[in-house]
C-alpha positions as CSV (number, residue, x, y, z in Angstrom):
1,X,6.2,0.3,9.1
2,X,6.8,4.2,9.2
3,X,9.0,5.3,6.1
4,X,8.9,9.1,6.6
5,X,7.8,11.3,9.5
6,X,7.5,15.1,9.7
7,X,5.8,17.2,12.9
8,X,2.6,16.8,10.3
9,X,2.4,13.8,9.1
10,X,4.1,10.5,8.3
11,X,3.9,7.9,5.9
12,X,3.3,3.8,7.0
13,X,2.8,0.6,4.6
14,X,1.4,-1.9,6.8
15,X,1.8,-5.6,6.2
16,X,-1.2,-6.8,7.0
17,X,-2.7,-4.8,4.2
18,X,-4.9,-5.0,0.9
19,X,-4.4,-4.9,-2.4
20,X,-4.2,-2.4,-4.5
21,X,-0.7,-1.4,-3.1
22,X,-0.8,1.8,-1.3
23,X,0.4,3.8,1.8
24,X,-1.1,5.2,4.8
25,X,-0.7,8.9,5.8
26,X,-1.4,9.8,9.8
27,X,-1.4,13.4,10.1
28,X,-0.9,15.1,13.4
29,X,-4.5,15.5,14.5
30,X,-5.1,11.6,13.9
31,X,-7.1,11.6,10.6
32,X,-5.4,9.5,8.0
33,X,-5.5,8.9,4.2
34,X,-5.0,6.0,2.2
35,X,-2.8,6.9,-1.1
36,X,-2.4,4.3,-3.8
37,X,1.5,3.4,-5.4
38,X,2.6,4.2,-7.9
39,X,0.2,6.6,-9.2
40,X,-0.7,8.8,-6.0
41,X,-3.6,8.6,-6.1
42,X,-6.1,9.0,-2.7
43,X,-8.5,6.4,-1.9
44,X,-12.1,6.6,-0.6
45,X,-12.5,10.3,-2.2
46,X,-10.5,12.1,0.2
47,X,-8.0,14.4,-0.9
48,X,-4.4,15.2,0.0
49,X,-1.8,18.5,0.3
50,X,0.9,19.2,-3.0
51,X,3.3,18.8,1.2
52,X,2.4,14.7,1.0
53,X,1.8,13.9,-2.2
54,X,5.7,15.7,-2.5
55,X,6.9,13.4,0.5
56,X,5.3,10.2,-1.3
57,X,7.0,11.2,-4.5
58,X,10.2,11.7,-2.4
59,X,10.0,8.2,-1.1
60,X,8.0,6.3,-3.7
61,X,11.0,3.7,-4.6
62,X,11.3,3.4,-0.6
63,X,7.6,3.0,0.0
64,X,6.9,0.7,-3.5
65,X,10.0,-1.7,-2.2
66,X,8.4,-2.3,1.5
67,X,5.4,-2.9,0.0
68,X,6.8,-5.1,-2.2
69,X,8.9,-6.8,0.9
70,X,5.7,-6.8,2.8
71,X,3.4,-8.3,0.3
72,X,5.2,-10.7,-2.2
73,X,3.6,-12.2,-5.0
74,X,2.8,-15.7,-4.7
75,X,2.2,-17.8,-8.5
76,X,-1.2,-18.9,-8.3
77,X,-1.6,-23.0,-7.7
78,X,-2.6,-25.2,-10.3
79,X,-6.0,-26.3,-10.0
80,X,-6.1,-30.4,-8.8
81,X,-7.8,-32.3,-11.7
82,X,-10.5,-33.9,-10.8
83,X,-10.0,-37.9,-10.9
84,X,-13.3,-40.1,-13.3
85,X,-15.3,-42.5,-11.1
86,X,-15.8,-45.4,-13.0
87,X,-19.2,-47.6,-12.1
């Protein structure tokens, strides 16, 4: 789901994504980097420009609330106890 496009880049959260929560950045010439929210941070080493990490700031309550949409948290399931065979 795009969030913010220049002629450069744009920024996606996808829904069929991972943990931690984070956003995708295509640039023009079809690289891409993975940033993490809220601390904007880039993934896998790679580094990003003051231009998107500006954009991200921008649009972090827009790109934080899809990801939230996109990913809600479920409350974990109580384990079933385990019923005693008797002999």
């Amino acid at each position: 789901m795009s969030i913010y496009s220049t002629p450069n880049f744009s920024i996606h959260v996808r829904g069929d994504d991972h943990p931690p929560p984070h956003c995708h950045v295509r640039f023009s010439d079809g690289s891409n980097v993975s940033v993490t929210i809220p601390l904007i941070e880039p993934m896998y080493g790679a580094t990003i420009s003051s231009e998107v990490r500006a954009a991200i700031e921008d649009n972090l309550d827009e790109i934080a609330d899809r990801w939230d949409a996109l990913h809600p948290v479920r409350e974990p399931k109580e384990p079933k106890k385990k019923k005693l065979k008797r002999k």
